[in-house]
Structures are given as C-alpha cells and as structure tokens.
N, C-alpha and C positions, 0 to 999 in steps of 0.2 A: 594537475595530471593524475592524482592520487584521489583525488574527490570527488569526480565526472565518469562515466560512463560513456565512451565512444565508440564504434565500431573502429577494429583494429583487429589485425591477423591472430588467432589464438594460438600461434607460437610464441606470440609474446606473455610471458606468464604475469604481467601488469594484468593483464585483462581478466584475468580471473578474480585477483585482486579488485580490482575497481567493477565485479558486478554486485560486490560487496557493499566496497567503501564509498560509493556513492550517495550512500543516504545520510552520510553525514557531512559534507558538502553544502552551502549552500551561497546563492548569487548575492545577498546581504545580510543585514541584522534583521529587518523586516521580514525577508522569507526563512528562515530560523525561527524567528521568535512566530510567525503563523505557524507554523509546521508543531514548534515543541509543545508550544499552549495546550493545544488540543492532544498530545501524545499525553501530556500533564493530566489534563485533566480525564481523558480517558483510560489510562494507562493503570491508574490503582485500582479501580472497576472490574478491568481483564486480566491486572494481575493476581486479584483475592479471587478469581471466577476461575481460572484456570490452571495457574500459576506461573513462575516469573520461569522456569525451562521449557514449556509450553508456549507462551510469549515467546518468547526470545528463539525460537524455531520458526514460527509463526511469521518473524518479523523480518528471519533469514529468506526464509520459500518466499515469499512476497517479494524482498529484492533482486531474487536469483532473477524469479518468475519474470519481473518486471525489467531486470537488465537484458533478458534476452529479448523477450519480445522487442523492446526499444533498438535493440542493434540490429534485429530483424526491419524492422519500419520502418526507421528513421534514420536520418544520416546525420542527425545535432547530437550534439552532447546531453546527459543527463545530468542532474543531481537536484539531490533533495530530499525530504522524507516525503514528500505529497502521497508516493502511495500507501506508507506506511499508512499515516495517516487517515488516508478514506481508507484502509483492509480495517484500521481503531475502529471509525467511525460507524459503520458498519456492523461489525463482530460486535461490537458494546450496544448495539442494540437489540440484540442478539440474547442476550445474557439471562436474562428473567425469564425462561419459558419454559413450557412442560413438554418434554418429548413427544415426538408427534404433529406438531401444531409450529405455523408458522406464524411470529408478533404482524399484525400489524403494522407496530412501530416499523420492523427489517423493510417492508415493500413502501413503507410513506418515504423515509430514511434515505433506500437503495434507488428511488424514484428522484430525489429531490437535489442528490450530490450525485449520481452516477449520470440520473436522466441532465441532471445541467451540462454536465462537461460532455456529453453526446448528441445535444440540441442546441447547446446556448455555445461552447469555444470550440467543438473537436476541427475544426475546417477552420481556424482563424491564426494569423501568424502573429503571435502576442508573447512568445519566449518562455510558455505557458505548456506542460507536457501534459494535457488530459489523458494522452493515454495513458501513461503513469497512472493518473487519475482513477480510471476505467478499469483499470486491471487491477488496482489495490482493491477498489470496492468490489470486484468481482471477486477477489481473492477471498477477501473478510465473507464476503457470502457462503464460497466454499466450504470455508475451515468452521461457520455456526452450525452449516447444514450437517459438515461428514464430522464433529464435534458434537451436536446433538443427537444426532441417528446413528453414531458407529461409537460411540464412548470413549474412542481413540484417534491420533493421526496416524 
C-alpha cells in the first residue's frame, strides 16, 4: 500500500505519500535489481556532472511528474524506478556537450528506449508501465535541455 501508486481520493494524505514512495517499490528481485543496475551504473556520471542535491530533485519531479500523469491514465497500480531510470538514461547521455548543440548520442539514445516503449509495448497488456517509461525519458530530456541552456532548474 506504501510502495504502489494508485488513484485514490486526494483527501487521503497516503497519496501524496505514495506519488513518492512508489519508486522504491518493486513487483520482485528481478525488477529491482533491472532498475538499480542501471541507476548504479549511471548514477555516479550524473552525480560528479551535476551534483547529488540536483539529482535527488531531479529524481523527485520525475516521480511527482510520473505519479500524476499515471493516476491521470491509468486505473493499475504503479511501482518501480523504470522512469527514473530512462529520466538516468537519458540525462547521462546528455552529459559531455557544449552548450548550444544537441549529442547525437541524446536523439540515437532518446529514439532507441523512448521510441521502443512507444512502438514495440505502449498498447500491449504485459504488467509493464511504458508510460512511466515515456515520461522518465521525456523528463531526463527536459532537465539536459533546461540544464544546458538555462545553467539552472
């Protein structure tokens, strides 16, 4: 009840709670250890690139961002980091560039894990939340662009 994101009347003050606590949550070991690997292995990248109080806002708006919409669209439950995860995936590709100028790598990257979960599963019932998906990657795209062109959040 504490780990899942469901729509529920926002007089219950759980729900505020859990647009949170959801992303740490997860349905086994398997979906935890996909999710953290790549938090892992991304995560010291963006933490030396931006820093861990910049993260760690970063990682807040991304699940705010993502538990709303999901109670908006959907009537299932969430949890999980997935969108954390593609906002990492993303944003760290993001990282080496000169202001001004868009990598390459972001549009191969943003094409390759955003465009899958919007061609390959967004319309298939597999217990699988692409839009979680969709809206992390869309998120991590936000915060390189207004991050590189604004010096600030």
């Amino acid at each position: 009840m504490l780990f899942s994101n469901y729509r529920t009347s926002f007089l219950d003050p759980m729900q505020y709670v859990r647009l949170f606590s959801y992303i740490l949550g997860h349905a086994n070991w398997a979906h935890f250890s996909g999710n953290f690997i790549i938090i892992l292995i991304t995560g010291p990248l963006l933490e030396e690139k931006y820093g861990s109080k910049v993260l760690v806002q970063l990682i807040l708006i991304t699940a705010f961002v993502t538990g709303i919409i999901h109670i908006v669209f959907s009537g299932s439950a969430l949890l999980g980091a997935s969108g954390i995860v593609y906002m990492f995936i993303i944003l760290s590709s993001f990282t080496n560039t000169e202001k001004g100028k868009i990598p390459l790598t972001l549009i191969i990257v943003f094409f390759v894990f955003v465009g899958r979960e919007i061609f390959g599963g967004a319309f298939t019932q597999d217990n699988i939340s692409q839009l979680a998906h969709i809206i992390g990657g869309c998120c991590g795209a936000l915060f390189a662009f207004k991050i590189k062109h604004c010096e600030n959040i």
